[in-house]
Phi, psi and omega in degrees: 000156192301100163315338185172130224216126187244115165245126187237138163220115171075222186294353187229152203233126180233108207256166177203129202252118160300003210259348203236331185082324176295180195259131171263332201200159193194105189221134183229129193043043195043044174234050215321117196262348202240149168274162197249172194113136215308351181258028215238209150082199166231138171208173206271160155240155175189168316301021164200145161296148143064232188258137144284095225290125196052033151098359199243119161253131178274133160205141192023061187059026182230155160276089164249161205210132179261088176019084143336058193287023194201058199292131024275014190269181169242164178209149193038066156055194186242065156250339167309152152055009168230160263246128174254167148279158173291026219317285198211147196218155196210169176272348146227038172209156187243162181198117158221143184236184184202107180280137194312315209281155009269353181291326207244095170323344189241135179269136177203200170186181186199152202235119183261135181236175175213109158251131199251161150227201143351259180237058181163171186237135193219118163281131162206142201230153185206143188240125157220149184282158169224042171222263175248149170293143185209175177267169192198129186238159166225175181183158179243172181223067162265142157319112169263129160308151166286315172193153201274313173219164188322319162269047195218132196315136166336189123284122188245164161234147176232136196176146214227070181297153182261339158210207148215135182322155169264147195238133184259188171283013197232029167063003180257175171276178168265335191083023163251170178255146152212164242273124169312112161320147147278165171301144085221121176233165179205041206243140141256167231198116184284155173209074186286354108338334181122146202283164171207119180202121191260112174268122188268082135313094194306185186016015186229254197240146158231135178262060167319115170255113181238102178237178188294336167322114171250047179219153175204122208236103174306091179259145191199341198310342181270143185293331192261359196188156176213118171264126173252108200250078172310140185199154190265018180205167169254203176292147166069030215262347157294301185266350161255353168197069170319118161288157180211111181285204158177155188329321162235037155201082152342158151230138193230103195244151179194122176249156181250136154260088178253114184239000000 
């Protein structure tokens, strides 16, 4: 398989590695907006966001258990870091899927698009059963670099949430809302209109995340990178608030990136 696949349009370049389904690199005007490394980057989450609380889904009376790669939880899904097919590839669009099984027990798959223009970029992504129904979220995690050169002002982000999960010790919500916190966040955040969030270099770029999603979830805790994770769900969001796909009803998410 293809190691790494580029769709370009005008000044901006967008690289994606198929073996992983992430985005490695996003240079607008030759300037790389994303950190780099192999955990890095931007990359899908499916069939579920952020942590799964002890690895576990209760769903239509049955039990499945997950790794804990994030112990004691499992976290962003199995669809990271293993090997997409190729759909379709254009000199600025990408089209790639990947079937859940074997890690995610109910066969289904999901399908990722990439389209670049000038000025932005727009993702999208869909999980479909192709059996029994199950629940299911989708969502992206890109890495923001902290600052674009060595001079150059932090990365701030803006964004006006209605609300925000509360967050326990065990890093899930409680399931009550409240009022939005400042940073230092490991947090999510309701945006019931669809998420909108602009990330600022100062004197260098602005970045509009806007998608159909209404959840978003806000990491900063690292010196080098801020991740802004638009999701169709919040955490642990299979067993308290289910989306439930099914043979004729895809879930279909789709974020716009603009500057």
């Amino acid at each position: 398989m293809t190691d790494t696949l580029t769709i370009a349009s005008g000044a901006t370049a967008v690289t994606v590695r198929p073996s992983t389904g992430r985005i490695t690199s996003l240079r607008i005007a030759d300037v790389e907006h994303l950190h780099q490394g192999e955990r890095f980057g931007s990359f899908p989450m499916a069939p579920w966001c952020g942590r799964l609380r002890d690895g576990v889904l209760d769903f239509a009376g049955e039990r499945y258990e997950f790794p804990r790669n994030d112990a004691p939880h499992a976290i962003h899904g199995t669809v990271r870091d293993h090997p997409w097919d190729i759909v379709e590839r254009t000199d600025g669009s990408l089209t790639l899927t990947q079937d859940l099984q074997p890690r995610w027990p109910l066969p289904g798959s999901v399908t990722q698009s990439f389209t670049v223009s000038d000025s932005g970029l727009s993702l999208a992504m869909t999980v479909r059963a192709t059996d029994q129904p199950f629940p299911a979220q989708v969502g992206w995690h890109p890495w923001f670099r902290r600052t674009l050169d060595d001079a150059g002002e932090p990365l701030r982000i803006h964004f006006s949430p209605a609300w925000q999960e509360e967050r326990g010790d065990d890093y899930l919500p409680t399931g009550r809302r409240i009022d939005p916190l400042p940073s230092p966040w490991d947090d999510c955040f309701g945006m019931p209109d669809g998420v909108d969030v602009t990330c600022e270099w100062p004197g260098a770029r602005r970045i509009r995340i806007r998608s159909d999603a209404r959840w978003v979830v806000a990491y900063d805790m690292r010196d080098f990178a801020i991740c802004v994770e638009p999701q169709s769900g919040p955490p642990n969001g299979l067993n308290t608030d289910p989306r439930v796909v099914s043979p004729d009803d895809d879930l279909v998410v789709t974020t716009t990136w603009t500057w």
